[in-house]
C-alpha positions in Angstrom: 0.0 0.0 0.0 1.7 3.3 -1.0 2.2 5.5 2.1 0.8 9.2 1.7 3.7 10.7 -0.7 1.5 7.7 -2.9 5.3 6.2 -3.2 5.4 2.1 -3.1 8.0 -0.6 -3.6 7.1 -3.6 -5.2 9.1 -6.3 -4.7 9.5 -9.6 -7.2 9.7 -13.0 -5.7 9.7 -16.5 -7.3 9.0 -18.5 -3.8 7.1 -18.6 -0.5 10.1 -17.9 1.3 10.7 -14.9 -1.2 6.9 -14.1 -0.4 7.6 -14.2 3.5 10.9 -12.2 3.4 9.5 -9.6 1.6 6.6 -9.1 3.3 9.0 -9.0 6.7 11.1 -6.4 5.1 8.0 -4.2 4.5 7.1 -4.4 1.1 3.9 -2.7 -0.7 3.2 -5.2 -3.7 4.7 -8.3 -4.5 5.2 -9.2 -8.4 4.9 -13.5 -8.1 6.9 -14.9 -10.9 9.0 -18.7 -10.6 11.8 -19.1 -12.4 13.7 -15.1 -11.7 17.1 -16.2 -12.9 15.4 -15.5 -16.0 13.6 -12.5 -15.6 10.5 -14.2 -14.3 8.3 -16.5 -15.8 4.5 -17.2 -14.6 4.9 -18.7 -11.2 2.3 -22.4 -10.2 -1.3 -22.2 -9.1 0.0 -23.4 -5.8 2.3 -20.1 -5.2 -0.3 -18.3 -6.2 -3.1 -19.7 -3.5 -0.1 -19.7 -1.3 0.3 -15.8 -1.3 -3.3 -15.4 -1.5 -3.7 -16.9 1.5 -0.5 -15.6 3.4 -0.1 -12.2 2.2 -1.7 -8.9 3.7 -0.5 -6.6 0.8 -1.7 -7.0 -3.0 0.4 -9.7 -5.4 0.3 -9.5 -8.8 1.3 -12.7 -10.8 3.4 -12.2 -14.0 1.7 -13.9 -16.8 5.1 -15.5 -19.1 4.3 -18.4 -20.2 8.3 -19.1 -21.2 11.9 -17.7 -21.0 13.0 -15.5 -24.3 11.2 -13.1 -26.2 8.0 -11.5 -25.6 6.7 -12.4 -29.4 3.8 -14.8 -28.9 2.1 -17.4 -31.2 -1.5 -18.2 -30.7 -0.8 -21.2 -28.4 1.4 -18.9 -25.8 -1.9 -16.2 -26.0 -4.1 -19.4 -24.8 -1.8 -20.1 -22.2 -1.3 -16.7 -21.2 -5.4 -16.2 -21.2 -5.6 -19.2 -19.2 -3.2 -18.3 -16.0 -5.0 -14.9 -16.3 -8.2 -17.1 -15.4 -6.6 -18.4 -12.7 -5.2 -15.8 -10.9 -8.6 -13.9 -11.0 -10.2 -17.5 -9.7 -7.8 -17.0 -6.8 -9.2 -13.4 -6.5 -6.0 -11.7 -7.2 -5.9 -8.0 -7.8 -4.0 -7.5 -10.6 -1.8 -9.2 -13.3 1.6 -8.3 -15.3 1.7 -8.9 -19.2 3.6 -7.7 -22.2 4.0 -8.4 -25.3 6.1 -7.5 -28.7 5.8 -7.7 -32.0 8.9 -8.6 -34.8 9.5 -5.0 -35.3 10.3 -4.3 -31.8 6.7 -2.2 -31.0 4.6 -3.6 -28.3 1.6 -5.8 -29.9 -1.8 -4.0 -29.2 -3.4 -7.1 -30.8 -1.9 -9.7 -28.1 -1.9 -7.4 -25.6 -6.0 -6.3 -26.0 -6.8 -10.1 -25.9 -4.7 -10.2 -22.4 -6.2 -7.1 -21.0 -9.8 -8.5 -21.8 -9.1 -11.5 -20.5 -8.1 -9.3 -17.1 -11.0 -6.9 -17.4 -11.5 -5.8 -13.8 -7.9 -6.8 -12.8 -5.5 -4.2 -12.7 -2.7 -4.3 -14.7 1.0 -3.6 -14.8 3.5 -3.6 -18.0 6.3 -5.8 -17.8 10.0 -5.4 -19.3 8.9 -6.8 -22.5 9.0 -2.6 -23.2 12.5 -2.7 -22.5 12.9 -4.6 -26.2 10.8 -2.1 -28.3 12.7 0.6 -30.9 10.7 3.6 -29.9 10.0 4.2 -26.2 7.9 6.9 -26.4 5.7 5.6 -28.8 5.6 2.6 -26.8 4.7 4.5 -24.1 1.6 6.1 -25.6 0.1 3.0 -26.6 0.3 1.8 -23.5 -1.8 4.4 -22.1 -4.1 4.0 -25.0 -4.9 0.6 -23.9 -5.3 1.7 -20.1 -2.3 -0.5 -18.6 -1.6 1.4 -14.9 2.1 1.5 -15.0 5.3 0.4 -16.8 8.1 -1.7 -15.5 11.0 -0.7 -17.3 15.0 0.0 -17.2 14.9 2.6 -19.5 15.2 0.0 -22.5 18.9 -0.5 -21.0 20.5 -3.4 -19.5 19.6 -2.0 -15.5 18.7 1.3 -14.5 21.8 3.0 -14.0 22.4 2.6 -18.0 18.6 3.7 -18.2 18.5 6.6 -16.4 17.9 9.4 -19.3 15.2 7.4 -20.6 13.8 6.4 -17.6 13.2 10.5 -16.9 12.1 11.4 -20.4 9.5 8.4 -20.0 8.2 9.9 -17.1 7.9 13.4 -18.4 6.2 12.3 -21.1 3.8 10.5 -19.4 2.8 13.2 -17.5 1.3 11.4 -14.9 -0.9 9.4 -17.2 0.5 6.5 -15.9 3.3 5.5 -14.0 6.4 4.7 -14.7 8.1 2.1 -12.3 11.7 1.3 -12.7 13.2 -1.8 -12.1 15.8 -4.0 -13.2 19.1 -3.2 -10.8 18.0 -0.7 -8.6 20.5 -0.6 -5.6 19.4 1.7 -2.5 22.1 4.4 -4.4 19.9 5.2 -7.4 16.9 5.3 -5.6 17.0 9.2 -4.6 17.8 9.9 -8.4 15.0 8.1 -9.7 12.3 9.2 -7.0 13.5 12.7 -7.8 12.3 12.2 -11.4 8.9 14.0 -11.8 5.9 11.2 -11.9 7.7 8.5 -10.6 6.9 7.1 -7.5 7.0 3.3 -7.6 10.2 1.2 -7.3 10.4 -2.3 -8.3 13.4 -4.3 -6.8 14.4 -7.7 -5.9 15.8 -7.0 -2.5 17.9 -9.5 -2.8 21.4 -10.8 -1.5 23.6 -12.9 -2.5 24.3 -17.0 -1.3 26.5 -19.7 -2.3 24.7 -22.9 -3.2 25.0 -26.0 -1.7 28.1 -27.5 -3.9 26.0 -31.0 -4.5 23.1 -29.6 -6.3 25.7 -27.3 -8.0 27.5 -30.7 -9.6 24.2 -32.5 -10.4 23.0 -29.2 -12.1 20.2 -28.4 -10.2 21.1 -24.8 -8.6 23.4 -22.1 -9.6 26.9 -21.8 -8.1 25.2 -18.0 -6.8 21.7 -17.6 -5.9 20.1 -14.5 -5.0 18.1 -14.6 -1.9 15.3 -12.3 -1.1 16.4 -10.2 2.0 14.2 -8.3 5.1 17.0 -6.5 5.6 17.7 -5.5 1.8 14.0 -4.9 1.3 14.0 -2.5 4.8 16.8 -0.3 3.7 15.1 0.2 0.0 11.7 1.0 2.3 13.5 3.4 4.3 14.5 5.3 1.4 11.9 5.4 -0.8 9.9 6.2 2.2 12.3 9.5 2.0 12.7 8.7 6.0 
């Protein structure tokens, strides 16, 4: 729930133990994803009744049905419609879609059939805008189809490299909807970015670093690193976006 300078952190997990360490370290929304080692993907029916039954602030499911690109056939749109189903069955609030077309512009066709399929939900823009040519038309289709807010990097790598675009997005947008960055924000660059006119949601792992058990690392079933979500990580970021 934002706090009364309307400025939130949303925080992305891909587990119940994510879930419960960022709801520890005081975070406003949770984006639910499995699968964050690459860049989210849609997370099980069984997270998803999980959080809706453990967590007091709103979580918002990413609907991916697959790791890659963001261009979908007709098979991924079906798949896509049907988790959409789902997570309003659970009673979810809202959802996070996206999708591009082959000449890098976001694809109002695939994207209409998702919001439908929402209608009533509310819904955020994932970093599938991150891959499009023209931001700023990007950006104005997106409010012509009445998405609430953009998750983007400034169509950079992380944030740092987006930081320009990240503030002409939000000037442009003029407060017609909101532009949320995310994609290696670090306590550091949150001051910049909140200083941006119109941007007041964050969007951050809150995550720390582990090393992984060396036995599931040989029989190739974890990552020699793992990122961990963090109260502690998650309480600092708070703190400052809070502006306290």
């Amino acid at each position: 729930m934002a706090d009364h300078t309307g400025r939130l952190l949303e925080i992305c997990v891909d587990s119940a133990e994510g879930l419960a360490a960022a709801i520890e370290g005081g975070a406003d929304r949770i984006e639910l994803c499995s699968a964050l080692g690459v860049g989210g993907l849609m997370p099980s029916y069984g997270l998803m009744q999980h959080a809706k039954r453990t967590s007091p602030i709103p979580v918002y499911p990413l609907i991916r049905p697959r790791a890659g690109n963001f261009i979908y056939d007709e098979a991924d749109v079906a798949i896509m419609e049907a988790d959409i189903a789902q997570a309003r069955e659970l009673g979810l609030p809202g959802v996070v879609i996206g999708a591009t077309t082959t000449d890098g512009r976001l694809d109002r066709q695939v994207l209409t059939r998702l919001i439908e399929a929402a209608s009533g939900l509310d819904i955020s823009l994932h970093r599938a805008f991150d891959m499009v040519s023209d931001p700023i038309e990007a950006l104005e289709t997106a409010i012509d189809l009445g998405i609430s807010r953009i998750l983007t990097s400034g169509c950079a790598k992380n944030v740092s490299l987006g930081m320009e675009t990240l503030k002409r997005l939000a000037h442009q947008a003029n407060r017609r909807i909101s532009i949320m960055p995310g994609g290696g924000v670090t306590a550091d660059l949150v001051p910049e970015l909140l200083a941006a006119t119109g941007i007041h949601e964050i969007h951050a792992s809150g995550s720390a670093s582990s090393k992984e058990d060396p036995s599931l690392v040989e029989f190739g079933f974890a990552p020699e690193q793992r990122r961990q979500t963090s109260p502690q990580v998650i309480r600092a970021l708070k703190t400052i976006v809070l502006g306290v």
